[in-house]
KEKE-3310 file (N, C-alpha, C; in steps of 0.2 Angstrom, whole numbers, plus 5000, padded with zeros to 4 digits):
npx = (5161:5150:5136:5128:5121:5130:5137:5150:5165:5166:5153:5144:5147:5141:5129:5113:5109:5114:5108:5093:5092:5094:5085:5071:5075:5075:5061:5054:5056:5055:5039:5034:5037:5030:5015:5014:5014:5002:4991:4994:4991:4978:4974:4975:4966:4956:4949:4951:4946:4940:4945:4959:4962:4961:4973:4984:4985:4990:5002:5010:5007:5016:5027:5029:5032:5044:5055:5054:5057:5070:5076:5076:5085:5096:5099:5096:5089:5092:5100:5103:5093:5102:5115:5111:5115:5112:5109:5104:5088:5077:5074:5074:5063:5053:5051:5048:5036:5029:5030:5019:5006:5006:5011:5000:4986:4989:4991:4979:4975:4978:4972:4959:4959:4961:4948:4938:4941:4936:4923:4921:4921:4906:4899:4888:4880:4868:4872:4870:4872:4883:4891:4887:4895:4907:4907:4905:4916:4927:4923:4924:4939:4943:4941:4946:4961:4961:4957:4967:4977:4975:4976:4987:4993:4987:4993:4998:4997:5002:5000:5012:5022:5026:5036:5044:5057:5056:5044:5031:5021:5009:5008:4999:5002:5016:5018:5004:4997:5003:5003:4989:4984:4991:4987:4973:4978:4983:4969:4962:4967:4968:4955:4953:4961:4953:4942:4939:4941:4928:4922:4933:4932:4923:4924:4920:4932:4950:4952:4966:4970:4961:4965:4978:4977:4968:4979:4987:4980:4980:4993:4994:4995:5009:5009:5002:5012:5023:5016:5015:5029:5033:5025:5031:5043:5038:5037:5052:5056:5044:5050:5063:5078:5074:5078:5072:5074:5070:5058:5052:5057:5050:5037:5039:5041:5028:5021:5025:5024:5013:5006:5011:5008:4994:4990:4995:4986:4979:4990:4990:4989:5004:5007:5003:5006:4997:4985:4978:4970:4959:4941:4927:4914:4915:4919:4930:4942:4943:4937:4948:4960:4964:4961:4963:4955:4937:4922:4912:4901:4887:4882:4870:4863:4863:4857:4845:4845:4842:4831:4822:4827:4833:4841:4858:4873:4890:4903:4920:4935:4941:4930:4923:4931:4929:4915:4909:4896:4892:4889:4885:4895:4906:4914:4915:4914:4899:4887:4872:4859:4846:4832:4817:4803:4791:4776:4759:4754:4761:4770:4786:4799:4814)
npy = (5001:5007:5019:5017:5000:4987:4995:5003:5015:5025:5028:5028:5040:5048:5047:5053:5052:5060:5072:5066:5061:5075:5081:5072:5069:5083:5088:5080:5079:5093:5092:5084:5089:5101:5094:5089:5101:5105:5095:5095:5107:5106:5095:5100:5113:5104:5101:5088:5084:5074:5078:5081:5067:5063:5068:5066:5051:5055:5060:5050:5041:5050:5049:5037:5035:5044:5038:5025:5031:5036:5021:5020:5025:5021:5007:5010:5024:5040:5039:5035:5024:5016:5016:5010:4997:4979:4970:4977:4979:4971:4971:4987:4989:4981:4990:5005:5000:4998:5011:5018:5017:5024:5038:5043:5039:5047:5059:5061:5061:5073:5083:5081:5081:5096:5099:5093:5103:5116:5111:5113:5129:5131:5127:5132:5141:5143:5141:5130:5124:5129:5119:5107:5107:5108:5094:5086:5090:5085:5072:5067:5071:5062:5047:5049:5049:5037:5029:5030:5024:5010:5008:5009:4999:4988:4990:4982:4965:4948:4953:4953:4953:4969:4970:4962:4951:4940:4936:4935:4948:4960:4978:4994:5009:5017:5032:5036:5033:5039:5053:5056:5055:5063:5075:5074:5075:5088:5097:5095:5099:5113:5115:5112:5123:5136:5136:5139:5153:5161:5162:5167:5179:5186:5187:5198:5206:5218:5224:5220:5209:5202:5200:5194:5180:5176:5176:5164:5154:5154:5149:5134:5135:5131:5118:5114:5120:5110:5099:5103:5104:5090:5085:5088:5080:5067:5066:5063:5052:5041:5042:5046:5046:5037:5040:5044:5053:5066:5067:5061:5066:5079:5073:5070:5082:5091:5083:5084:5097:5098:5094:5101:5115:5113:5111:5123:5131:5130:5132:5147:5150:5152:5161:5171:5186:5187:5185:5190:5201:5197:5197:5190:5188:5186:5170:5165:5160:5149:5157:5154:5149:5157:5150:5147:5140:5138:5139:5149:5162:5163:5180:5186:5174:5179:5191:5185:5178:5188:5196:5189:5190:5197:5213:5215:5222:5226:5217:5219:5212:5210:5209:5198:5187:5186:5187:5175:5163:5153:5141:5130:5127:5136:5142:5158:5173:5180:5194:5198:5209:5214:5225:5234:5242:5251:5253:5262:5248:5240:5227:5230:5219:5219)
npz = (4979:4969:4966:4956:4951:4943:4937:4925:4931:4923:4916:4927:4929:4922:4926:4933:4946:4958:4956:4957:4969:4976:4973:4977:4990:4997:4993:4996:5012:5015:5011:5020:5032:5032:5029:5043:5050:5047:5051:5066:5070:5066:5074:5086:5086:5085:5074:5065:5049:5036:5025:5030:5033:5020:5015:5021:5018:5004:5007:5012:4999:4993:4998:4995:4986:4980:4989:4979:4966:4971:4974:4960:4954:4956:4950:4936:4932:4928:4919:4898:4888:4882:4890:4900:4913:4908:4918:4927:4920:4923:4936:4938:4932:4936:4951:4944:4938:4950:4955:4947:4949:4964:4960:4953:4960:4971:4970:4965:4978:4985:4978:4980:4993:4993:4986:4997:5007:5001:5001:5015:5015:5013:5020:5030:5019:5007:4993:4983:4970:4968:4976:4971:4961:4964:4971:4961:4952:4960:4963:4947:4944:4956:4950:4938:4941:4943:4938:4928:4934:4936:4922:4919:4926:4919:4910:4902:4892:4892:4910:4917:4908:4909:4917:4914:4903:4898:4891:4879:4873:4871:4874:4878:4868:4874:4870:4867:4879:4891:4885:4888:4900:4905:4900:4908:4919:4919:4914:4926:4937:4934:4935:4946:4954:4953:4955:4967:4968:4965:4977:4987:4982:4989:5002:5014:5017:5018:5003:4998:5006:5003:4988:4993:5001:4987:4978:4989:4986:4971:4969:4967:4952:4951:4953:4941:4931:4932:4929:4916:4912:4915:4904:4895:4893:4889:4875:4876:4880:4875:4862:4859:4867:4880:4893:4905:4914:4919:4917:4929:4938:4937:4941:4953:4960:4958:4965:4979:4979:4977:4989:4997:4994:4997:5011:5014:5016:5029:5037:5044:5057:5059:5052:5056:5054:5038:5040:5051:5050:5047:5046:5055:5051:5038:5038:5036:5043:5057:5073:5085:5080:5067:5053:5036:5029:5032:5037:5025:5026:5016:5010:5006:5015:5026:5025:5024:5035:5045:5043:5051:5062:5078:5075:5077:5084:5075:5076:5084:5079:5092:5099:5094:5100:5113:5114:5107:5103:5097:5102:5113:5130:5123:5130:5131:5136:5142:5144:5151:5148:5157:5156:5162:5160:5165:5161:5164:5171:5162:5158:5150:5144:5139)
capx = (5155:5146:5127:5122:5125:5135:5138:5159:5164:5164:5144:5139:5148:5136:5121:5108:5107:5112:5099:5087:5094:5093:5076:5067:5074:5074:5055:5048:5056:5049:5033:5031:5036:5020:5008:5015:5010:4994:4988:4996:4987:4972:4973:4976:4960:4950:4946:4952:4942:4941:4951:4966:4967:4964:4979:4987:4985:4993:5008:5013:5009:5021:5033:5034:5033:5050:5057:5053:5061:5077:5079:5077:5093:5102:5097:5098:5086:5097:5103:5099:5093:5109:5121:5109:5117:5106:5107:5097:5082:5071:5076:5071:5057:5046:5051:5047:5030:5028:5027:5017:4999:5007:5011:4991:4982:4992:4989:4972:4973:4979:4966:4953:4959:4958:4940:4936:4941:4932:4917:4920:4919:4899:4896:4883:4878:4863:4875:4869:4876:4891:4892:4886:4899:4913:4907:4907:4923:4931:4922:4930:4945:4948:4940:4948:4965:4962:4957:4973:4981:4971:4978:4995:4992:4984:4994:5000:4994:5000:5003:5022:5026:5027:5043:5048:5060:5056:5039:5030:5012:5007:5007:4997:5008:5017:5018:4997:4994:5005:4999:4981:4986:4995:4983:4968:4981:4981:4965:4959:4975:4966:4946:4953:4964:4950:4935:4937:4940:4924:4920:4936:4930:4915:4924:4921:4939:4951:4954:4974:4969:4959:4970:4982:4971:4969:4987:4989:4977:4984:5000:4993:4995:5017:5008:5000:5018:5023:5014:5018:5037:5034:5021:5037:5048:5034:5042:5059:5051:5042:5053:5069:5084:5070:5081:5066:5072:5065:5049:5053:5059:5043:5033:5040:5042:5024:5019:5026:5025:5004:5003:5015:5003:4987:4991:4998:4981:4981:4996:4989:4991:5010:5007:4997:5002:4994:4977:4977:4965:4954:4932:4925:4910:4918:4919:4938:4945:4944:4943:4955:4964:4963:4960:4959:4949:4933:4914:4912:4892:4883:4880:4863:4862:4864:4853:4838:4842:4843:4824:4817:4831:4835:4849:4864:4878:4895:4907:4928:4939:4940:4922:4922:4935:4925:4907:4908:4893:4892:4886:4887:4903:4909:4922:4915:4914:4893:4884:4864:4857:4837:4828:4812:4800:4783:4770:4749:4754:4763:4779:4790:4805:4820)
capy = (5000:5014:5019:5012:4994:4987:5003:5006:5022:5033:5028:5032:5049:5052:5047:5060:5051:5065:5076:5062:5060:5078:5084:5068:5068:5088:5090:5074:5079:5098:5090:5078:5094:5104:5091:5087:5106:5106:5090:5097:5113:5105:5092:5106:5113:5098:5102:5084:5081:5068:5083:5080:5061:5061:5071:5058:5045:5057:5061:5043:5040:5053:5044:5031:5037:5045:5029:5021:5035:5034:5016:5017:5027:5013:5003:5015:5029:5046:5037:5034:5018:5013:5018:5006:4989:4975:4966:4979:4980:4968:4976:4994:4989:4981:4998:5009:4996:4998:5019:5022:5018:5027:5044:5041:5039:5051:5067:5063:5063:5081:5088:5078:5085:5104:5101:5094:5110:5121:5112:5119:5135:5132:5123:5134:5144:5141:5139:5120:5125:5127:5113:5101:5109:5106:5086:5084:5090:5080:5066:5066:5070:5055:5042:5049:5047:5031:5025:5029:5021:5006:5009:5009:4993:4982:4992:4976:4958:4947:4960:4951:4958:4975:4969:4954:4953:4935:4934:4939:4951:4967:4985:5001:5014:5023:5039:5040:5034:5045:5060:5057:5053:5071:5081:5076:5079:5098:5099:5094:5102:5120:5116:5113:5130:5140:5133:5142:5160:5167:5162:5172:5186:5188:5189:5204:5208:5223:5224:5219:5204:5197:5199:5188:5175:5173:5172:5162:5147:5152:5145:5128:5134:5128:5110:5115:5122:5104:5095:5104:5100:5085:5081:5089:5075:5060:5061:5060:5045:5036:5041:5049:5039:5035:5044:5047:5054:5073:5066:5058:5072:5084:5071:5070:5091:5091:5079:5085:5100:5098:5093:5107:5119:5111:5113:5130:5138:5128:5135:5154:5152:5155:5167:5178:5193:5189:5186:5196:5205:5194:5196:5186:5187:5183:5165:5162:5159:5147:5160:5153:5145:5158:5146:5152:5136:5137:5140:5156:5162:5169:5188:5184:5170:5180:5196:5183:5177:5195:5198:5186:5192:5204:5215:5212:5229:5224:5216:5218:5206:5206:5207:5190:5180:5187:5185:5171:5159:5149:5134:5128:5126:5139:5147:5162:5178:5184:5196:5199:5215:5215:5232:5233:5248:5251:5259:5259:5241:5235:5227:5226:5213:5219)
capz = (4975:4966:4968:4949:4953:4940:4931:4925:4934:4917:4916:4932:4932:4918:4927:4937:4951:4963:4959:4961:4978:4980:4973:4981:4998:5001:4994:5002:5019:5018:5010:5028:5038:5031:5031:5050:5055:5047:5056:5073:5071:5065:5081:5091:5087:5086:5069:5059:5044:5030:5021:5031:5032:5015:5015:5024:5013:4998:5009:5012:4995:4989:5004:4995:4977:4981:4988:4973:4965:4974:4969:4953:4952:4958:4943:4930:4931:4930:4913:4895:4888:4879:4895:4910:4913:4906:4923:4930:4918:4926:4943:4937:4926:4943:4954:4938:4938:4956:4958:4944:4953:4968:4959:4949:4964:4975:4967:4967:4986:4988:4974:4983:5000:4992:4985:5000:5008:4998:5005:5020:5013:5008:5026:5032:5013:5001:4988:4982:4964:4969:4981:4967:4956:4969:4971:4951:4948:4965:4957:4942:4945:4957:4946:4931:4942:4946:4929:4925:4938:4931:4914:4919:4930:4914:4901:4894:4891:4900:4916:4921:4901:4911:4919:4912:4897:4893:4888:4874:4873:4870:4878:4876:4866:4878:4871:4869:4886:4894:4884:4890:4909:4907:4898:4909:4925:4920:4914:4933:4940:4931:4937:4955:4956:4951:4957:4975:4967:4965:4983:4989:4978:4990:5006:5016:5019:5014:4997:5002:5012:4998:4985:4996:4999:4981:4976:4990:4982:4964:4969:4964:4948:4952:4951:4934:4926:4933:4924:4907:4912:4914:4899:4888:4893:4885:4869:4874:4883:4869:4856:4861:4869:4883:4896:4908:4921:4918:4918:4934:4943:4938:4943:4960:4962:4958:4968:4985:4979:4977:4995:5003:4992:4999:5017:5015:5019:5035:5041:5044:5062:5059:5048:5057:5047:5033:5040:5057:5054:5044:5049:5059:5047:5029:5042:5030:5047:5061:5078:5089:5073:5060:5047:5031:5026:5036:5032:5023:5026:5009:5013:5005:5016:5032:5025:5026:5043:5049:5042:5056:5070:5079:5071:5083:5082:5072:5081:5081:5081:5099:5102:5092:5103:5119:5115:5101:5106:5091:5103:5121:5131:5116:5133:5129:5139:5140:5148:5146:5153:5158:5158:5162:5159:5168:5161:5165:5172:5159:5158:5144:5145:5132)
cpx = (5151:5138:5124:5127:5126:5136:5147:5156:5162:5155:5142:5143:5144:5128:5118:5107:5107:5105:5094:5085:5092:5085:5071:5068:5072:5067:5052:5049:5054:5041:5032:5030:5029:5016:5009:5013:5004:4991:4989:4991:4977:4970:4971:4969:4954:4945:4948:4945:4944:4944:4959:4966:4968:4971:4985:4990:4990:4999:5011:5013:5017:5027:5037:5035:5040:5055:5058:5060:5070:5081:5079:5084:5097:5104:5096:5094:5091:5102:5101:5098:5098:5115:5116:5110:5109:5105:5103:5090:5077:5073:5071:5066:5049:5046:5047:5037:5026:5024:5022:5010:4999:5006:5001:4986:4983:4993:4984:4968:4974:4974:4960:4955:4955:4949:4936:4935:4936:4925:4913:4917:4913:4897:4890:4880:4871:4865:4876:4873:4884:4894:4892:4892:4908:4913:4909:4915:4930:4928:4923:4937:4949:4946:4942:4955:4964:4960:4962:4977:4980:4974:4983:4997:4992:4987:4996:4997:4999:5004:5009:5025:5027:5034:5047:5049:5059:5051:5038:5024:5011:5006:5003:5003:5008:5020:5008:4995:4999:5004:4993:4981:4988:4990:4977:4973:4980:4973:4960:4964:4971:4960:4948:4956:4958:4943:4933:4937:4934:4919:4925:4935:4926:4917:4923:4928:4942:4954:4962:4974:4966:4962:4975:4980:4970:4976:4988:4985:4978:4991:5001:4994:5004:5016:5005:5006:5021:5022:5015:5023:5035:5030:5024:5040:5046:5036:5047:5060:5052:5046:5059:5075:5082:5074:5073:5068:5071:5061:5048:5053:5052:5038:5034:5039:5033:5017:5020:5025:5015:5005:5005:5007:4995:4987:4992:4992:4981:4983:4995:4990:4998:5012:5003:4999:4999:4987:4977:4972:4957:4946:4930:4918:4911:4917:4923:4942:4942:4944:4947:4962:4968:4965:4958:4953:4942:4926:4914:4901:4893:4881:4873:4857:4858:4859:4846:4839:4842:4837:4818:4819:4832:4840:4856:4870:4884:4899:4915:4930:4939:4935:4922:4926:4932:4917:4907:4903:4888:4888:4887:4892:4908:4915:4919:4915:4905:4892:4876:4864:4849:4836:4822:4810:4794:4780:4762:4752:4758:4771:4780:4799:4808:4825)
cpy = (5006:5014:5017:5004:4990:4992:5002:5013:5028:5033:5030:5039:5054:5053:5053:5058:5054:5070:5073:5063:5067:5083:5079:5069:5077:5087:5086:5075:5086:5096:5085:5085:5099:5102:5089:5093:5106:5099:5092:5101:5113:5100:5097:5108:5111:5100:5094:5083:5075:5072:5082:5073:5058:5064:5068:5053:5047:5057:5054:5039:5044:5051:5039:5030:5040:5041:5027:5024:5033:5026:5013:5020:5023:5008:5006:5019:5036:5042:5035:5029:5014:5012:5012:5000:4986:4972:4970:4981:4978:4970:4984:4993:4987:4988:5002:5006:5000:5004:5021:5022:5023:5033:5045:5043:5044:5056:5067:5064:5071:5086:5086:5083:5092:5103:5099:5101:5114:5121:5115:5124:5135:5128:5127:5141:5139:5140:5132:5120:5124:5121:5109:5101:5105:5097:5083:5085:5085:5073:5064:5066:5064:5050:5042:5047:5041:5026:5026:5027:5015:5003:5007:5003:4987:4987:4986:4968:4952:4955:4959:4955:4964:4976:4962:4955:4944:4929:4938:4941:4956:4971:4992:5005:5017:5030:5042:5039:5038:5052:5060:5057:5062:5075:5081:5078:5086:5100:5099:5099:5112:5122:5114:5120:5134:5140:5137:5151:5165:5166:5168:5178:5189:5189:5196:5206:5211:5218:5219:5212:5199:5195:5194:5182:5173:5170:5167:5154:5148:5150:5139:5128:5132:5121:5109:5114:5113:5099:5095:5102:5094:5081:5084:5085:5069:5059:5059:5053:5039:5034:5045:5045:5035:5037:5048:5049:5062:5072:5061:5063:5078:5082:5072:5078:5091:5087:5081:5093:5103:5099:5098:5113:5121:5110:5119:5134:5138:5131:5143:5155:5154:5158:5171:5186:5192:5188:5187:5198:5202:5195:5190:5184:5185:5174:5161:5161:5155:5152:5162:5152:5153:5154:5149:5147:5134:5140:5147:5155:5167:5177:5187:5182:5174:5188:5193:5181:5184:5197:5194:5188:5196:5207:5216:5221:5223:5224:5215:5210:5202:5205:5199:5185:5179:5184:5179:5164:5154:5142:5134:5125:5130:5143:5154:5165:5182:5188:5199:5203:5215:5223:5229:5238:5247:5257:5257:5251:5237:5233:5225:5226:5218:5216)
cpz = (4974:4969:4963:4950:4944:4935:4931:4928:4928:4915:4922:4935:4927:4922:4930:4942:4956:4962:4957:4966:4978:4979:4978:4988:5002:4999:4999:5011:5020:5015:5018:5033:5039:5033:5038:5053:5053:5052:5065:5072:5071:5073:5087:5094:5085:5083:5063:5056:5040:5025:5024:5033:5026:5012:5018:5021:5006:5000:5010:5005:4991:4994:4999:4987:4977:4982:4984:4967:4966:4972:4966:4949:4952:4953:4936:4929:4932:4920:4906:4893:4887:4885:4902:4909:4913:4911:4928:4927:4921:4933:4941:4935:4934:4949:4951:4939:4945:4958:4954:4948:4960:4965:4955:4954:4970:4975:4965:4974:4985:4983:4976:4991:4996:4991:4991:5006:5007:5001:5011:5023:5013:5015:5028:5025:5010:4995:4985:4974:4966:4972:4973:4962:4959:4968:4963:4951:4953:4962:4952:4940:4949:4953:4941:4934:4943:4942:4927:4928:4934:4925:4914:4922:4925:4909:4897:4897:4889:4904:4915:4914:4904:4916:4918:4905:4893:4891:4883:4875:4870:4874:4872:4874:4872:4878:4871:4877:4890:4892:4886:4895:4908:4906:4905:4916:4924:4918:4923:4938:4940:4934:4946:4957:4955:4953:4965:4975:4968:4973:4986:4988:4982:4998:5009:5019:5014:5009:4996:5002:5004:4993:4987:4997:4993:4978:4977:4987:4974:4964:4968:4957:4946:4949:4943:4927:4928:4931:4917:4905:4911:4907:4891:4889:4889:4880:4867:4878:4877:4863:4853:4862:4874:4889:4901:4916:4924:4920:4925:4939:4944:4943:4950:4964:4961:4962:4975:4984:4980:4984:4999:5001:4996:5006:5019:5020:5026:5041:5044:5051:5065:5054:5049:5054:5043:5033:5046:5059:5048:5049:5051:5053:5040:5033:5037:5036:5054:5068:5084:5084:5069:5055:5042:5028:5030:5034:5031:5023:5017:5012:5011:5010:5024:5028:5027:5031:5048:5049:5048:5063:5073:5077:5079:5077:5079:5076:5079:5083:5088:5102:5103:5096:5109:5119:5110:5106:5104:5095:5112:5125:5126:5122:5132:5137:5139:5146:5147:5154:5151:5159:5156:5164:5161:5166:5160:5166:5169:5158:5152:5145:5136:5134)
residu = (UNK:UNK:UNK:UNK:UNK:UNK:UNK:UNK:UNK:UNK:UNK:UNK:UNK:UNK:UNK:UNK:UNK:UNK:UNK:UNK:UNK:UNK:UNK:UNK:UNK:UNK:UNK:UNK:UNK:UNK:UNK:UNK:UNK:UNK:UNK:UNK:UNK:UNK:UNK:UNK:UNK:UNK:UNK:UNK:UNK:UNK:UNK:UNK:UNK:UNK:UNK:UNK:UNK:UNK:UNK:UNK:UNK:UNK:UNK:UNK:UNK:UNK:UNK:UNK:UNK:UNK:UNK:UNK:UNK:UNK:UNK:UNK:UNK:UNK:UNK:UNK:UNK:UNK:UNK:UNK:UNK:UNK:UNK:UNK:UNK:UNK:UNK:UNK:UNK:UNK:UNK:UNK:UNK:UNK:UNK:UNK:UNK:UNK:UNK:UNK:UNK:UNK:UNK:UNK:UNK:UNK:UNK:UNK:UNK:UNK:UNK:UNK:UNK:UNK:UNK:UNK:UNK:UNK:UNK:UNK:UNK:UNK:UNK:UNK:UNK:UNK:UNK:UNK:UNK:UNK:UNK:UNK:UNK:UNK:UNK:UNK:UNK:UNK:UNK:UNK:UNK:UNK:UNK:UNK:UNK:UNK:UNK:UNK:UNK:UNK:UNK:UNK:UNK:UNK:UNK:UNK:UNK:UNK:UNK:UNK:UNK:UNK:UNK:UNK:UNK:UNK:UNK:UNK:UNK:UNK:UNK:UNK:UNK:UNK:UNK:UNK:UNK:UNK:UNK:UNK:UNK:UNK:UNK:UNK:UNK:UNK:UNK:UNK:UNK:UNK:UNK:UNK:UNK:UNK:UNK:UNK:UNK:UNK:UNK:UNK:UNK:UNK:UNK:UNK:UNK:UNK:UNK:UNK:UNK:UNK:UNK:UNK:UNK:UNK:UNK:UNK:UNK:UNK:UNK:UNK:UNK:UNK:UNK:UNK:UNK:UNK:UNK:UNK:UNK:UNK:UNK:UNK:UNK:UNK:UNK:UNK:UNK:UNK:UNK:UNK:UNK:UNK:UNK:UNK:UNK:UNK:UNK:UNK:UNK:UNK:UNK:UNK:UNK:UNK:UNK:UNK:UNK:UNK:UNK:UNK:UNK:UNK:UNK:UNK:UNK:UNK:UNK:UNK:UNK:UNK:UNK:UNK:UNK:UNK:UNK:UNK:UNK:UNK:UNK:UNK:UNK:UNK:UNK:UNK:UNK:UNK:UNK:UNK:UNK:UNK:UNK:UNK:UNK:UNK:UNK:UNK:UNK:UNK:UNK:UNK:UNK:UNK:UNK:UNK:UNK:UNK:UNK:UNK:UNK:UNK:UNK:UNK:UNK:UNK:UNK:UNK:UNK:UNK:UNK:UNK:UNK:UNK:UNK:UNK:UNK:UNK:UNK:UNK:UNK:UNK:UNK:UNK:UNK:UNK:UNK:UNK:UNK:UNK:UNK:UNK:UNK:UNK:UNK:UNK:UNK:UNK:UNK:UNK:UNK:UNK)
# end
């Protein structure tokens, strides 16, 4: 027995089914190993946020959007419409049915983790603009993902017409709704990569170091090109030989490939070269962690807390791991030194 169920053999040595099989299972099993170091790393140091279980929630979606995946090659995905046995239609057509709210909703997690990220960044800043800027655009983009899950859920009247060949009803064209699902994924895809820039821009770190850091969050622009691949496939979709399974494969590489992306910064503790010698005061690293996602202070912010405070000398790196005393039980290393000066009676305490 073949892997396209009832396929002859000269049709299924046409299909795609391998590099189904092998895009979905290699991205999705280095996509789980990523998001399993960032949770470890972040358990580690007893930093879990609602950034990384909603990261969570993406990853299992894109678990099970691959899955999906995978058995729709069985049934004729990898093939074009004229070549897939007619007794798998209704078979392919409820899988097909099945993933598309998964792939919708599930790249709205890992855009929703990143902005939640960001906020991070603005944890202890004055920056309320930005902040407000950040919730807008993470509030849009998941409600907009999830109207179009929505979309894709009630495209036709009755529902069961979405996988059933032997009623009658209506559906939304599938070439406008799929170009509008696509377009607004890159336009949100474009206002989350770029949204955390002119915070990076503002770290106190060398020249070098910053420019890396930024790169390393324009690597989301991969999931961008991703989406353009795939929102070239739509018309060979709607109005080609319907051979969808390009715009399948995008979807999926874009998909795991969001969430690997979106953990990367995470990962800086096994990448200690490239942030090594990151400042304690930029506050872009976690430091025991070095996390590159961590509250960045406003230099602003901290000139007007210096005007009430005493000015404290500049401290290296390893000052910061030794005297860091952020809080109580911080493990630190302290040492306070009393002088006292007497003069005509008078004591002063420094």
């Amino acid at each position: 027995m073949g892997w396209v169920h009832h396929a002859a053999p000269e049709v299924e040595a046409q299909s795609q089914y391998r590099e189904i099989l092998g895009v979905c299972l290699s991205l999705t099993i280095l996509m789980v190993i990523t998001v399993c170091l960032r949770l470890g790393l972040r358990a580690h140091a007893r930093r879990l946020g609602t950034a990384d279980y909603v990261m969570v929630m993406s990853m299992l979606f894109s678990v099970i959007y691959s899955a999906l995946c995978i058995s729709q090659s069985r049934y004729g995905l990898g093939l074009p419409l004229n070549l897939r046995p007619k007794e798998n239609l209704p078979t392919y057509k409820k899988l097909n049915y099945a993933g598309r709210p998964f792939y919708q909703i599930g790249i709205a997690g890992f855009k929703a983790s990143l902005c939640l990220s960001y906020l991070r960044l603005l944890t202890k800043t004055s920056l309320s603009f930005y902040r407000v800027l950040i919730w807008t655009v993470l509030i849009i983009s998941t409600l907009g993902h999830i109207a179009g899950a929505l979309a894709l859920i009630f495209n036709c009247n009755p529902v069961q017409l979405a996988w059933r060949t032997d009623i009658t009803g209506t559906c939304l064209p599938v070439g406008g709704t799929f170009y509008g699902l696509a377009i607004f994924t890159i336009i949100c895809d474009l206002m989350i990569i770029f949204l955390p820039i002119p915070l990076l821009l503002r770290l106190k770190i060398k020249p070098a170091q910053k420019a890396g850091v930024v790169c390393l969050f324009l690597l989301g622009l991969f999931t961008t090109i991703c989406s353009i691949m795939r929102l070239t496939q739509i018309h060979r979709v709607a109005y080609g030989d319907g051979n969808s399974t390009a715009l399948v494969l995008w979807g999926t590489i874009e998909f795991n490939v969001g969430n690997i992306i979106s953990c990367i910064p995470y990962l800086a503790p096994l990448l200690k070269g490239l942030v090594r010698d990151f400042q304690s005061n930029s506050k872009a690293y976690e430091s025991q962690g070095h996390y590159v996602l961590e509250s960045w202070k406003d230099p602003r912010s901290q000139l007007r807390s210096t005007a009430s405070a005493p000015a404290h000398p500049r401290r290296t790196p390893s000052e910061e791991l030794i005297m860091d005393s952020s809080g109580p039980g911080h493990g630190g290393i302290e040492m306070t030194v009393e002088v006292r000066v007497s003069l005509e009676r008078k004591t002063i305490v420094v």
